[in-house]
Backbone atoms as SQL, in Angstrom:
CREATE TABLE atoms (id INTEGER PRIMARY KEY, chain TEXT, resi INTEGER, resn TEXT, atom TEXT, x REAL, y REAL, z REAL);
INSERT INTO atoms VALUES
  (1, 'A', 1, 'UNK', 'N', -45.255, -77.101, 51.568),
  (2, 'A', 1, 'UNK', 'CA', -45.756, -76.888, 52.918),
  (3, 'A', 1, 'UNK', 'C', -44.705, -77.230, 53.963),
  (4, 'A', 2, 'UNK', 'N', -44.163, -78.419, 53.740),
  (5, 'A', 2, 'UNK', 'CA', -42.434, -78.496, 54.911),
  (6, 'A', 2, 'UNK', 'C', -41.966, -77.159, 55.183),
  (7, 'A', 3, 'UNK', 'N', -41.385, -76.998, 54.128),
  (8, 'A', 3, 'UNK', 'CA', -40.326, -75.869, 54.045),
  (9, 'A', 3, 'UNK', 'C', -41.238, -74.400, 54.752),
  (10, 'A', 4, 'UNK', 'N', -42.271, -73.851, 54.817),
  (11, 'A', 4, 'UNK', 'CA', -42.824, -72.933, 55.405),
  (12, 'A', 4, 'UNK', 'C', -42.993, -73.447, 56.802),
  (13, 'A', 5, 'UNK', 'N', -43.569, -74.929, 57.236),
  (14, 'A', 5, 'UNK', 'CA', -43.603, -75.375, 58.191),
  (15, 'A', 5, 'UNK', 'C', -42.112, -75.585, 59.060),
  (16, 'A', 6, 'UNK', 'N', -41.112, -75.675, 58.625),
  (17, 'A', 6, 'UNK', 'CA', -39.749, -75.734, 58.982),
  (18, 'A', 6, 'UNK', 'C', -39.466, -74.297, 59.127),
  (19, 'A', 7, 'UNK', 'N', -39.447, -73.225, 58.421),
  (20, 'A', 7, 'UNK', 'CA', -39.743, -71.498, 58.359),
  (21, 'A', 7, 'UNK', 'C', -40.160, -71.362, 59.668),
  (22, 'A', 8, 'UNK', 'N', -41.414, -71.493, 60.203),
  (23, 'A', 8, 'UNK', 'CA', -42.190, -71.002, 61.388),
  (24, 'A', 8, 'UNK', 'C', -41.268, -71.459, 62.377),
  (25, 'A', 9, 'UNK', 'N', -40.889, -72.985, 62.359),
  (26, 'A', 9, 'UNK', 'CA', -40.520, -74.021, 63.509),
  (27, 'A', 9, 'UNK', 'C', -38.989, -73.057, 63.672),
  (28, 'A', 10, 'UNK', 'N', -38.344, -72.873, 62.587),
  (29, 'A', 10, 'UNK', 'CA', -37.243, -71.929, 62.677),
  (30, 'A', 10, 'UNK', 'C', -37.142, -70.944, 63.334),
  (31, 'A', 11, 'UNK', 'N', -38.225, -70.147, 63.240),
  (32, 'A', 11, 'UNK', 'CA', -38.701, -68.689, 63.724),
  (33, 'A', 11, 'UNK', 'C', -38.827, -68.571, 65.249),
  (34, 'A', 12, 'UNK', 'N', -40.174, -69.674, 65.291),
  (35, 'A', 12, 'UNK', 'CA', -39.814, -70.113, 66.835),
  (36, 'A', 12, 'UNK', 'C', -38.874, -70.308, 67.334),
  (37, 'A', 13, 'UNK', 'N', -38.259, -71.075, 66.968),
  (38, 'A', 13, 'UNK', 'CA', -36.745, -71.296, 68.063),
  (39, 'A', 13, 'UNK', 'C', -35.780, -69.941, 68.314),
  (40, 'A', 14, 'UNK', 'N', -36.048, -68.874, 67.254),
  (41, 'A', 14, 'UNK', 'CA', -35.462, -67.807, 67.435),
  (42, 'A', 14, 'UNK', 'C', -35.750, -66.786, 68.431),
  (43, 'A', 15, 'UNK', 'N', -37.251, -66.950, 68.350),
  (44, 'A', 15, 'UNK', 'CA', -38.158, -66.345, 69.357),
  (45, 'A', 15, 'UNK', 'C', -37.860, -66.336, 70.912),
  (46, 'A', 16, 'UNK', 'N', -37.653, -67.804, 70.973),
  (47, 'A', 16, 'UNK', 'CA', -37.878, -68.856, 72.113),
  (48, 'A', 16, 'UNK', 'C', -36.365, -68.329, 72.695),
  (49, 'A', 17, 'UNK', 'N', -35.191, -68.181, 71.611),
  (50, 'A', 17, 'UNK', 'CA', -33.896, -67.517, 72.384),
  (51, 'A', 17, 'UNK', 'C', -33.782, -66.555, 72.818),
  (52, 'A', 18, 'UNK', 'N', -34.859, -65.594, 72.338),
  (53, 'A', 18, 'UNK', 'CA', -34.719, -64.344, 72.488),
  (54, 'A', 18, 'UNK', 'C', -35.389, -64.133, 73.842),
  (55, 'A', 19, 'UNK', 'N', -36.328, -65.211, 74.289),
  (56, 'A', 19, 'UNK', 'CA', -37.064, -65.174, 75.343),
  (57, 'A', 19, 'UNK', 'C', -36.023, -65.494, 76.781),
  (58, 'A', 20, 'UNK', 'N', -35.653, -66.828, 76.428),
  (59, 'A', 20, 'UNK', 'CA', -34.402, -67.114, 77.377),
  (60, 'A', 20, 'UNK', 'C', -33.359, -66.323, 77.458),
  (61, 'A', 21, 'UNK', 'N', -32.903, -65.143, 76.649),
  (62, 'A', 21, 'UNK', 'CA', -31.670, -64.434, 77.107),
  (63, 'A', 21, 'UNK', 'C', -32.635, -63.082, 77.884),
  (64, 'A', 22, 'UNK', 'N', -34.187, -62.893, 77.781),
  (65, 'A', 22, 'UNK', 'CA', -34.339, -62.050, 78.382),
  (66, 'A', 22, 'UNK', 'C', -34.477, -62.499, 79.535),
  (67, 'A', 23, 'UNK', 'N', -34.460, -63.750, 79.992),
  (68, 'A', 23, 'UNK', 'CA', -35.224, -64.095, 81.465),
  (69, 'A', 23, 'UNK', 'C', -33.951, -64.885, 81.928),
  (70, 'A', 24, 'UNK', 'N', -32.703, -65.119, 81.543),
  (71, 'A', 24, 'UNK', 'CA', -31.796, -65.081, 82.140),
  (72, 'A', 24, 'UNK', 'C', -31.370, -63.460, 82.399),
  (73, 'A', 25, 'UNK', 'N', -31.230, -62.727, 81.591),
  (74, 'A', 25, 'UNK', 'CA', -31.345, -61.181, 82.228),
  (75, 'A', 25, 'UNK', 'C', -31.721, -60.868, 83.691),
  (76, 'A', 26, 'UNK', 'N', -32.849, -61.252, 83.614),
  (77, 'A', 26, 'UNK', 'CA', -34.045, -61.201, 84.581),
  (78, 'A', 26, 'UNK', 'C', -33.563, -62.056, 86.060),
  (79, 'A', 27, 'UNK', 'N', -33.179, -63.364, 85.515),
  (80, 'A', 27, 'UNK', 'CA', -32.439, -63.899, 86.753),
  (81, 'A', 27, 'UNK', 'C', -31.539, -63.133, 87.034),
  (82, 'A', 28, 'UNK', 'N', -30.724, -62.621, 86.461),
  (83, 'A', 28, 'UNK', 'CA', -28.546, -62.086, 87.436),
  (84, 'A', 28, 'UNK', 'C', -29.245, -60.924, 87.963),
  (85, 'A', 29, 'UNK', 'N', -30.310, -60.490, 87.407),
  (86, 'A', 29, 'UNK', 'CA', -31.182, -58.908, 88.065),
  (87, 'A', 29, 'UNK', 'C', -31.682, -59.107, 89.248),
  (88, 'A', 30, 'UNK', 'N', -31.938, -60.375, 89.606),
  (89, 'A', 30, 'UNK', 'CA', -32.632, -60.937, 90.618),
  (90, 'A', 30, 'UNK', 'C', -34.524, -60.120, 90.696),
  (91, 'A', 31, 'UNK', 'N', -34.687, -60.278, 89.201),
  (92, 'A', 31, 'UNK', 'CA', -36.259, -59.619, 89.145),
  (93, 'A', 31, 'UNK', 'C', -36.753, -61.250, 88.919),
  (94, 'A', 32, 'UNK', 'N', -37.379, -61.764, 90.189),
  (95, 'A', 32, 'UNK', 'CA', -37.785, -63.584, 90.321),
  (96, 'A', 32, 'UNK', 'C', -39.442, -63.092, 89.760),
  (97, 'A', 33, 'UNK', 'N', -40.043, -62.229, 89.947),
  (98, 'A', 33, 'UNK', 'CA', -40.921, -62.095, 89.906),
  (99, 'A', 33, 'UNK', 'C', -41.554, -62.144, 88.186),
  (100, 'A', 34, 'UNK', 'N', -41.097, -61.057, 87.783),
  (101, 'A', 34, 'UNK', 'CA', -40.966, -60.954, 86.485),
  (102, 'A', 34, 'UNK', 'C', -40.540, -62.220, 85.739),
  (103, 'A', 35, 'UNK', 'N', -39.555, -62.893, 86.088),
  (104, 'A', 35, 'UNK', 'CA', -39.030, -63.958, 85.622),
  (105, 'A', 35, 'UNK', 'C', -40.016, -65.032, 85.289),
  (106, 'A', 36, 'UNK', 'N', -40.732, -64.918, 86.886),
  (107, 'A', 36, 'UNK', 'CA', -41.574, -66.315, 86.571),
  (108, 'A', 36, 'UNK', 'C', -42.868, -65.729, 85.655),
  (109, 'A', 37, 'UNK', 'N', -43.361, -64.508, 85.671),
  (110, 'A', 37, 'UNK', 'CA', -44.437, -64.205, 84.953),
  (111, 'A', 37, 'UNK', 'C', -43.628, -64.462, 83.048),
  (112, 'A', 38, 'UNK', 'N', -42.796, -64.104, 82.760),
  (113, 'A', 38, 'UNK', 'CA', -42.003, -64.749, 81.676),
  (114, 'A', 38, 'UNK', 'C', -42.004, -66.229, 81.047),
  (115, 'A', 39, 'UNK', 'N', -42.164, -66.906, 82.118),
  (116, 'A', 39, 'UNK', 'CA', -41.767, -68.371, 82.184),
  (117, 'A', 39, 'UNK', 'C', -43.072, -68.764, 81.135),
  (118, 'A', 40, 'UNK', 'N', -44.237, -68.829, 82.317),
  (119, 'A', 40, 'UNK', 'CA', -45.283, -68.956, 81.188),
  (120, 'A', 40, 'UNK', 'C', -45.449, -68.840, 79.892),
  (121, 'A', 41, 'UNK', 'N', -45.058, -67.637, 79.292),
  (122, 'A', 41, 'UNK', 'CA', -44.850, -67.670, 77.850),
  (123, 'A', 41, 'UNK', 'C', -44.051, -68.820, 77.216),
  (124, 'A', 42, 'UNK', 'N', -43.061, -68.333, 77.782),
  (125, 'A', 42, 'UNK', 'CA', -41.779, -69.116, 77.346),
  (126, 'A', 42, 'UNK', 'C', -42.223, -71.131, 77.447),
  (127, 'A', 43, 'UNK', 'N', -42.926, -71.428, 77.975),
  (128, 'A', 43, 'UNK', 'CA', -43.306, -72.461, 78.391),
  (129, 'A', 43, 'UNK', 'C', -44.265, -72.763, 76.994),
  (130, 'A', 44, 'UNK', 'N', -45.428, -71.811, 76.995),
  (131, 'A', 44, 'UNK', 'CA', -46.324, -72.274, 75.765),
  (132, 'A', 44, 'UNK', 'C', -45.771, -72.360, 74.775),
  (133, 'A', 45, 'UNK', 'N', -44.353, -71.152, 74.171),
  (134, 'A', 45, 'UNK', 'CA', -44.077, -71.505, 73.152),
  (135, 'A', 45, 'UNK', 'C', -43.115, -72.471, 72.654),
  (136, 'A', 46, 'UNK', 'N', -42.692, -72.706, 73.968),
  (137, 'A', 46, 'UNK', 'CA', -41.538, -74.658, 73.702),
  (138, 'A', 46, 'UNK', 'C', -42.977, -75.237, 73.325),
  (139, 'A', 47, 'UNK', 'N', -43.948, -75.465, 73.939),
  (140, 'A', 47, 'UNK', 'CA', -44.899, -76.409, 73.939),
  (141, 'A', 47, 'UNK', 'C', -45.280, -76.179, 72.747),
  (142, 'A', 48, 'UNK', 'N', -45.866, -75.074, 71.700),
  (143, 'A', 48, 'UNK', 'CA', -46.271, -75.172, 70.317),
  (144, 'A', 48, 'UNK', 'C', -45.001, -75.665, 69.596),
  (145, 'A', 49, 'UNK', 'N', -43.971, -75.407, 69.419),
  (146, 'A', 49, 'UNK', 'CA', -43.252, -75.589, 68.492),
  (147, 'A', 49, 'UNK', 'C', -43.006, -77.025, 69.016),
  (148, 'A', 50, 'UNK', 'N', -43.178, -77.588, 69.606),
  (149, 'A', 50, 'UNK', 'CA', -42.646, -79.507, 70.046),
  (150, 'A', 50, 'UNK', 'C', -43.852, -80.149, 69.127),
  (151, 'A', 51, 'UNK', 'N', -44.674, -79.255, 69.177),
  (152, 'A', 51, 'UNK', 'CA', -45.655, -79.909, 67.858),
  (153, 'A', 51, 'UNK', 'C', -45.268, -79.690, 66.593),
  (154, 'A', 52, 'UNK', 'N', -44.886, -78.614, 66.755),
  (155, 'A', 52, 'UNK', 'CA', -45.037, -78.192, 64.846),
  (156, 'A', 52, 'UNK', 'C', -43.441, -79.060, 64.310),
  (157, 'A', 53, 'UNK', 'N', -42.529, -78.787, 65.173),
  (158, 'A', 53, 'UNK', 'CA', -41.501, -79.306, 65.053),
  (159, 'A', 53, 'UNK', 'C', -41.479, -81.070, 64.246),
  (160, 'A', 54, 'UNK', 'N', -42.490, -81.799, 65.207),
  (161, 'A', 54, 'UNK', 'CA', -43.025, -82.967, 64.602),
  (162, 'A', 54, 'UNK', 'C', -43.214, -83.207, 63.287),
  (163, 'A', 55, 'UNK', 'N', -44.030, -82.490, 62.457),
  (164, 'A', 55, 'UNK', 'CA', -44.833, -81.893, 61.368),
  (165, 'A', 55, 'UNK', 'C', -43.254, -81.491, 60.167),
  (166, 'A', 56, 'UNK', 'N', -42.500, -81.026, 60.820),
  (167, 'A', 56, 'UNK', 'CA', -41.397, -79.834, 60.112),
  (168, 'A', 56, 'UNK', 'C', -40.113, -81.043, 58.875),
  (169, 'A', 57, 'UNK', 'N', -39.999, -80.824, 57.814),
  (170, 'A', 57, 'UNK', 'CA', -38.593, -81.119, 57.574),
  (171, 'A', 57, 'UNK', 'C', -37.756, -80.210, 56.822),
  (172, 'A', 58, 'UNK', 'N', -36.738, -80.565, 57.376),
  (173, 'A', 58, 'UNK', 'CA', -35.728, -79.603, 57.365),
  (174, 'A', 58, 'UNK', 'C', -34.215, -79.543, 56.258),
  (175, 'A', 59, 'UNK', 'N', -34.040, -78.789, 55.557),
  (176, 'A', 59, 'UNK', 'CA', -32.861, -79.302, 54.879),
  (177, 'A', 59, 'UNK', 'C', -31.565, -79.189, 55.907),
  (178, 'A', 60, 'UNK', 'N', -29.762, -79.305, 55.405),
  (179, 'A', 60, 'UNK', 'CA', -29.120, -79.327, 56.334),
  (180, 'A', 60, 'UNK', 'C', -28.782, -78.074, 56.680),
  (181, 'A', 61, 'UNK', 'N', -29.171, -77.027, 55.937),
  (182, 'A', 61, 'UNK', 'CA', -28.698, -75.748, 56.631),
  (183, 'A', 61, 'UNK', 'C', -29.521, -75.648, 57.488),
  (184, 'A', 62, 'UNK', 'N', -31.050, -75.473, 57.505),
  (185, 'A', 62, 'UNK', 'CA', -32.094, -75.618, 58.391),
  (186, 'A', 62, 'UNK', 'C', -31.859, -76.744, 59.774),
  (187, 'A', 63, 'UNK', 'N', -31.150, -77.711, 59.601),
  (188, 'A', 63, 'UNK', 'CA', -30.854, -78.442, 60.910),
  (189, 'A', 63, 'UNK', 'C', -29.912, -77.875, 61.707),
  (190, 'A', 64, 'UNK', 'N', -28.679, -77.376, 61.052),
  (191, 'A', 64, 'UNK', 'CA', -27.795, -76.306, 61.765),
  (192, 'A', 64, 'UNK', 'C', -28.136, -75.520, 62.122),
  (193, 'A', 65, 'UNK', 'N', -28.970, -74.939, 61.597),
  (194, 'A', 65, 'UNK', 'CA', -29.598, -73.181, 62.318),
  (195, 'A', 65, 'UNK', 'C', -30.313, -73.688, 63.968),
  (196, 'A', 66, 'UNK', 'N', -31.351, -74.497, 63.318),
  (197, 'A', 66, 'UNK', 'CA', -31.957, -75.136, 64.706),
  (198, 'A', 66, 'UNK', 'C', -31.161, -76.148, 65.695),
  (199, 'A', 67, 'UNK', 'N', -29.827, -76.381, 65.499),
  (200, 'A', 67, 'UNK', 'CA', -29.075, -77.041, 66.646),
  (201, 'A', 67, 'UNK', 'C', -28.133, -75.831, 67.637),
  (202, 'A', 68, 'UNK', 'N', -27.911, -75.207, 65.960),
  (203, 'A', 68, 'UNK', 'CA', -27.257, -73.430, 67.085),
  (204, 'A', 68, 'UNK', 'C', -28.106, -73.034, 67.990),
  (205, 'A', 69, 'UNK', 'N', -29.806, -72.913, 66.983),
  (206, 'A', 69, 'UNK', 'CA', -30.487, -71.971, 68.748),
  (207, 'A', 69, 'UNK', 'C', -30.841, -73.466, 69.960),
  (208, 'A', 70, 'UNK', 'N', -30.527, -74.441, 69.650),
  (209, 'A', 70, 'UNK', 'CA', -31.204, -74.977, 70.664),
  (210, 'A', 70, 'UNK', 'C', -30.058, -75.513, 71.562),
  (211, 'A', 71, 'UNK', 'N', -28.709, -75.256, 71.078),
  (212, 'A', 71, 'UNK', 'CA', -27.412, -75.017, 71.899),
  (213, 'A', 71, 'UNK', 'C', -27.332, -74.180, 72.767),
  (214, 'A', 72, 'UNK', 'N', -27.660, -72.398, 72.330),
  (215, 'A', 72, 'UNK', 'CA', -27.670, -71.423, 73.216),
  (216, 'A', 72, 'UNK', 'C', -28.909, -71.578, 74.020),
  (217, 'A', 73, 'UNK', 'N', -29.868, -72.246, 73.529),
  (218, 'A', 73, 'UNK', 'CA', -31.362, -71.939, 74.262),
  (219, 'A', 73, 'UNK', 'C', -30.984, -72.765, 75.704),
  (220, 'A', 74, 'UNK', 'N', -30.957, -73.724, 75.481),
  (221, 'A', 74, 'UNK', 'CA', -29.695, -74.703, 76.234),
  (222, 'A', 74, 'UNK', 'C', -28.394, -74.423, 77.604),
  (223, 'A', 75, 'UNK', 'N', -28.073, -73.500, 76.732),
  (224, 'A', 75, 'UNK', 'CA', -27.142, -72.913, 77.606),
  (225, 'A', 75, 'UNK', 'C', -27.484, -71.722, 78.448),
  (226, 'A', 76, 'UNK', 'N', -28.662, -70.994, 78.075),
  (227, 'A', 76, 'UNK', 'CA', -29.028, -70.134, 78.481),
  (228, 'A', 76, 'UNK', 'C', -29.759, -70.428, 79.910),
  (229, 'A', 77, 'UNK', 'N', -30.371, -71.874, 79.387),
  (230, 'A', 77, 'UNK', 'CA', -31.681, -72.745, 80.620),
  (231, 'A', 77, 'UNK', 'C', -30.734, -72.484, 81.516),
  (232, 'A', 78, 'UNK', 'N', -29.350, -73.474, 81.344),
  (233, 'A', 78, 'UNK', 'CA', -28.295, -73.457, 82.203),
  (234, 'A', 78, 'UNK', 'C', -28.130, -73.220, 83.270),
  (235, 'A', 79, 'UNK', 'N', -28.087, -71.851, 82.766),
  (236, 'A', 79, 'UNK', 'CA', -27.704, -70.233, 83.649),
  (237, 'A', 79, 'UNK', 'C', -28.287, -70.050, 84.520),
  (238, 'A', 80, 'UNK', 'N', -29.772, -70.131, 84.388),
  (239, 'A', 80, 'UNK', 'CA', -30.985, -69.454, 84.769),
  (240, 'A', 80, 'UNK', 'C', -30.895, -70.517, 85.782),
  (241, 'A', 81, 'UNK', 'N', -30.772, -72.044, 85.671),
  (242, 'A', 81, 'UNK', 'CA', -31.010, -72.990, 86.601),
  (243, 'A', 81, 'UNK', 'C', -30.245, -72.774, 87.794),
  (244, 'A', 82, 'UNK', 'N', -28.703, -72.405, 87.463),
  (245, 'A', 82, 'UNK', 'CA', -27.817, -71.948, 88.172),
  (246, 'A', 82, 'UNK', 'C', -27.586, -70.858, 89.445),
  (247, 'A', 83, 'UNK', 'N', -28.719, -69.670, 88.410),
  (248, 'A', 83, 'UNK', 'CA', -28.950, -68.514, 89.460),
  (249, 'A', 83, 'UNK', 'C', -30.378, -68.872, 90.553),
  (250, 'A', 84, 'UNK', 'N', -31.197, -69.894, 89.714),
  (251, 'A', 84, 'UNK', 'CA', -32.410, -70.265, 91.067),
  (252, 'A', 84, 'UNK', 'C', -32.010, -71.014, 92.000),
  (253, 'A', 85, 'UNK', 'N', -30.858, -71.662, 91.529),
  (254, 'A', 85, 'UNK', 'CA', -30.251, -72.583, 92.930),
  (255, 'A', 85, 'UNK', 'C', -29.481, -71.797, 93.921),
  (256, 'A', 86, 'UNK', 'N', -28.802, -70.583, 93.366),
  (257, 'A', 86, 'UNK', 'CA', -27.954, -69.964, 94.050),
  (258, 'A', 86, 'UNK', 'C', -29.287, -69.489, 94.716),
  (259, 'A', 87, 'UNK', 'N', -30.278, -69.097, 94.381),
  (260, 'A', 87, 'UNK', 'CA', -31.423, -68.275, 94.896),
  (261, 'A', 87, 'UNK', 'C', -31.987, -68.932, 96.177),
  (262, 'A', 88, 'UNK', 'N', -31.944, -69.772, 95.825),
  (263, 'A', 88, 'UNK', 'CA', -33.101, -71.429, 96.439),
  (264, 'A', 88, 'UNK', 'C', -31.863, -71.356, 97.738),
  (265, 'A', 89, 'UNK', 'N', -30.639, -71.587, 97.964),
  (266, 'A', 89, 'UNK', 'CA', -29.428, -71.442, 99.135),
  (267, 'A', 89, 'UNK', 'C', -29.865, -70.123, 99.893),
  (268, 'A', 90, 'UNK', 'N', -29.603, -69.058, 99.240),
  (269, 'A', 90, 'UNK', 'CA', -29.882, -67.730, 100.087),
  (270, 'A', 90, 'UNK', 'C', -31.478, -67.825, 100.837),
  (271, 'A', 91, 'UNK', 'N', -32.339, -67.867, 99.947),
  (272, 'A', 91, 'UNK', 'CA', -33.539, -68.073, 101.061),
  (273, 'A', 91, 'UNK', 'C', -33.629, -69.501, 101.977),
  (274, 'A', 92, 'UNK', 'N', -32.911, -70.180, 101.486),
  (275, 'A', 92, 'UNK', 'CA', -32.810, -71.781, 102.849),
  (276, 'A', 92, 'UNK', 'C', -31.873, -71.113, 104.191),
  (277, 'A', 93, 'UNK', 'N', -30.745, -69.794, 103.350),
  (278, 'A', 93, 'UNK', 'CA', -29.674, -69.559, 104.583),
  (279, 'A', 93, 'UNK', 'C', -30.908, -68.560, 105.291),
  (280, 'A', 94, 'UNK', 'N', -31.449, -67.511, 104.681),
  (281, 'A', 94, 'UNK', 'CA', -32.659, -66.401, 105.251),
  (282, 'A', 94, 'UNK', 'C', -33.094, -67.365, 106.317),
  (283, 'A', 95, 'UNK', 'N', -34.329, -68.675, 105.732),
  (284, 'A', 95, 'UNK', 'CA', -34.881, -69.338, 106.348),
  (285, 'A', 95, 'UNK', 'C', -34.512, -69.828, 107.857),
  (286, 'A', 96, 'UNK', 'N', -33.046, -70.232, 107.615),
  (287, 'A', 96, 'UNK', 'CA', -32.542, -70.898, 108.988),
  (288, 'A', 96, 'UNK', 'C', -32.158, -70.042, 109.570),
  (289, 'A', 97, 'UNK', 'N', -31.393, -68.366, 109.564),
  (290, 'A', 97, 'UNK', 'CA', -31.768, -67.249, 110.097),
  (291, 'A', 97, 'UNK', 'C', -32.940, -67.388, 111.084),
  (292, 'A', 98, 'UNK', 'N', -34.174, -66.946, 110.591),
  (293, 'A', 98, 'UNK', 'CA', -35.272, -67.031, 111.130),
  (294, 'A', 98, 'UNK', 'C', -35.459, -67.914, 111.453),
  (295, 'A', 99, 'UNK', 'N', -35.227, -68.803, 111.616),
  (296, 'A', 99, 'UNK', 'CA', -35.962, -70.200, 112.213),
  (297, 'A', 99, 'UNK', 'C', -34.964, -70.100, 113.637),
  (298, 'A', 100, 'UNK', 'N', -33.962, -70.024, 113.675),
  (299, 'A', 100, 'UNK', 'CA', -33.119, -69.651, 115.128),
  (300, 'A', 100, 'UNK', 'C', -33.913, -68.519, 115.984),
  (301, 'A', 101, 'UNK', 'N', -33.897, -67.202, 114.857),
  (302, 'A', 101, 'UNK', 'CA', -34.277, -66.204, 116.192),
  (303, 'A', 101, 'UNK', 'C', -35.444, -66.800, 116.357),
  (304, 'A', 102, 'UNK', 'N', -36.394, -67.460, 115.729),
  (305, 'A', 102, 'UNK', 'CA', -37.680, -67.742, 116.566),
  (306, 'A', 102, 'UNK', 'C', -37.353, -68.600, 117.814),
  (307, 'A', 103, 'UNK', 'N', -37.121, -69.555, 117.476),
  (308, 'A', 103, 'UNK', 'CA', -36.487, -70.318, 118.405),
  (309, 'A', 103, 'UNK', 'C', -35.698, -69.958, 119.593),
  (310, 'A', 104, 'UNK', 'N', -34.741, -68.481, 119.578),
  (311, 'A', 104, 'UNK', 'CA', -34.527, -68.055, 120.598),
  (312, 'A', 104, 'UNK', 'C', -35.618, -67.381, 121.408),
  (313, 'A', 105, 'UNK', 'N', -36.126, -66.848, 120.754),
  (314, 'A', 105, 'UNK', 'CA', -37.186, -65.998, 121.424),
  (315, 'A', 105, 'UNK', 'C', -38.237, -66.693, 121.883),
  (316, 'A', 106, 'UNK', 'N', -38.527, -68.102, 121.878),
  (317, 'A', 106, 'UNK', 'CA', -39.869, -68.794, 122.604),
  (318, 'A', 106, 'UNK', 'C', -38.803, -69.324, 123.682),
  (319, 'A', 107, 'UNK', 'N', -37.099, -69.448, 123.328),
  (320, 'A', 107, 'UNK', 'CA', -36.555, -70.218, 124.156),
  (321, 'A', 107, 'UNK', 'C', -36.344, -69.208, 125.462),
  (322, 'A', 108, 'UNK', 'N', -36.285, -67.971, 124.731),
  (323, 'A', 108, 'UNK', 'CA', -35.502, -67.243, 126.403),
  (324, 'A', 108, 'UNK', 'C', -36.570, -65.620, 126.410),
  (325, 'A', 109, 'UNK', 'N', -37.274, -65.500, 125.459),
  (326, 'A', 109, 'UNK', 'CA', -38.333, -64.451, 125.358),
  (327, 'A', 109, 'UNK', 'C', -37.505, -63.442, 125.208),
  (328, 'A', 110, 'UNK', 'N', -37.600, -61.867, 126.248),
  (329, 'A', 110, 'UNK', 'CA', -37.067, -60.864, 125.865),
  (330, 'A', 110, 'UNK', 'C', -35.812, -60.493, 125.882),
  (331, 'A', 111, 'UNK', 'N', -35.305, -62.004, 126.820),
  (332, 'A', 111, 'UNK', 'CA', -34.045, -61.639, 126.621),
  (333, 'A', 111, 'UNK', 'C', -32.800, -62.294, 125.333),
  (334, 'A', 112, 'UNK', 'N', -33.721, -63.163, 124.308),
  (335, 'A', 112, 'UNK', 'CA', -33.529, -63.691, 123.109),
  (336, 'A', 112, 'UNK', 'C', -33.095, -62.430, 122.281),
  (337, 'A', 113, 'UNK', 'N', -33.862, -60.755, 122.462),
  (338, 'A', 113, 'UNK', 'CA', -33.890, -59.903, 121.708),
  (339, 'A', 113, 'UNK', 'C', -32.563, -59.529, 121.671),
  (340, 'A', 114, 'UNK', 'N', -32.831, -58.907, 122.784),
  (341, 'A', 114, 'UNK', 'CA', -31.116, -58.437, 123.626),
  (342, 'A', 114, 'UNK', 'C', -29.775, -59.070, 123.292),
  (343, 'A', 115, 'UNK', 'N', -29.884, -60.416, 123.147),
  (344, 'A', 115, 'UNK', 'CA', -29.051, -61.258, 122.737),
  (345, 'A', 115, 'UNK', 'C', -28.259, -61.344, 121.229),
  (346, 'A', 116, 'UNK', 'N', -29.442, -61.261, 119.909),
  (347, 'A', 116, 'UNK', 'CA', -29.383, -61.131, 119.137),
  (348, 'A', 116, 'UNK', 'C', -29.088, -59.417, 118.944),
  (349, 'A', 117, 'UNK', 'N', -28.981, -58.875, 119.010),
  (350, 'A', 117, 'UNK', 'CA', -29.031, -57.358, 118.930),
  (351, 'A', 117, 'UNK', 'C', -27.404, -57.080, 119.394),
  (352, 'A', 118, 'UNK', 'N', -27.066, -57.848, 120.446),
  (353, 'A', 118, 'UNK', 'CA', -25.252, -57.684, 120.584),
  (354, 'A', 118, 'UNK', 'C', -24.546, -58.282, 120.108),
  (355, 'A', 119, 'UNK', 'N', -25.158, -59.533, 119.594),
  (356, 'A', 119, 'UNK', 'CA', -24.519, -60.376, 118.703),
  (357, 'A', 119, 'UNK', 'C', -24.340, -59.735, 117.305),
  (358, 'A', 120, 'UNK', 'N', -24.867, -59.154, 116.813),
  (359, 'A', 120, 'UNK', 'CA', -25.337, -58.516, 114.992),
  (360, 'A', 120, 'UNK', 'C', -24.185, -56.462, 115.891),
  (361, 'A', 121, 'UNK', 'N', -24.053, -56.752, 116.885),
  (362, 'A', 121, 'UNK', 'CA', -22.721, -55.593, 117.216),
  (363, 'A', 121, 'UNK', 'C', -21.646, -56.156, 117.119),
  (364, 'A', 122, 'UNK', 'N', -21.512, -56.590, 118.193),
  (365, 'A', 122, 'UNK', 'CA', -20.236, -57.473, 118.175),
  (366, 'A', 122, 'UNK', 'C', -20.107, -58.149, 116.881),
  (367, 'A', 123, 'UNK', 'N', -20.582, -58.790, 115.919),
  (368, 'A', 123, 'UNK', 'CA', -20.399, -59.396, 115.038),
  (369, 'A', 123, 'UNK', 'C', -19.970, -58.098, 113.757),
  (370, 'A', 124, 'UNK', 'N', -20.730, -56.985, 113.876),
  (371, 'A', 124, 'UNK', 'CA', -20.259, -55.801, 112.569),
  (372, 'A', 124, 'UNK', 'C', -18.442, -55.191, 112.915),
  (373, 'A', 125, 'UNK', 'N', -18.245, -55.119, 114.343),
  (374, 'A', 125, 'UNK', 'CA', -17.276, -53.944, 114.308),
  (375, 'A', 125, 'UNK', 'C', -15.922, -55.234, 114.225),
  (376, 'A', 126, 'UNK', 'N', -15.150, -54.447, 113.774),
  (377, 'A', 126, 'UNK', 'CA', -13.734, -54.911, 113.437),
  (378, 'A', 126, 'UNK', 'C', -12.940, -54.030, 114.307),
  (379, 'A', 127, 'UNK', 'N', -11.839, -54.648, 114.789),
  (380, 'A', 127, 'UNK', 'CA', -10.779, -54.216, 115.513),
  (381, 'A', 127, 'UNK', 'C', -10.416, -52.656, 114.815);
């Protein structure tokens, strides 16, 4: 019973990589949406196998196999952590964007518009 139980726990972790290289995919695609509907899965099935894993023993080829995927699985998190932070900056820079023009526009009303509108000219053309 180990050895089938170590089998599955194996399987999983293979699974589980195959999941993380699709949803790092998914991050550099910038599909956040999809990503997080992904996550969920990916979430239950760390969570079953942290059990079965318990349960599992393993010979030493079987410990190598499962330190390789949980190296790349690992490295893959990485990535993904990497591209939500880069993500998490661009909407804080969006954010403070908008948080100015509002701010101009309660500060000086219609002529806040006007303002911003020659600024985003003057700011595109190059000599």
């Amino acid at each position: 019973m180990a050895m089938s139980t170590a089998r599955a726990v194996l399987d999983g972790y293979s699974q589980l990589r195959r999941q993380v290289a699709i949803m790092l995919e998914l991050a550099r695609a910038g599909e956040w949406d999809t990503l997080i509907e992904r996550q969920s899965g990916y979430l239950q099935l760390a969570d079953r196998l942290r059990q079965l894993d318990k349960e599992a023993e393993f010979n030493q080829a079987e410990v190598q196999l499962k330190a390789d995927l949980l190296e790349a699985i690992l490295a893959d998190d990485l990535a993904i952590r990497e591209q939500l932070l880069a993500r998490r900056s661009e909407l804080g820079q969006l954010m403070g964007a908008s948080r100015r023009q509002r701010d101009l526009h309660r500060s000086y009303g219609k002529q806040a518009a006007s303002v911003v509108e020659a600024s985003d000219k003057f700011g595109s053309e190059t000599p």
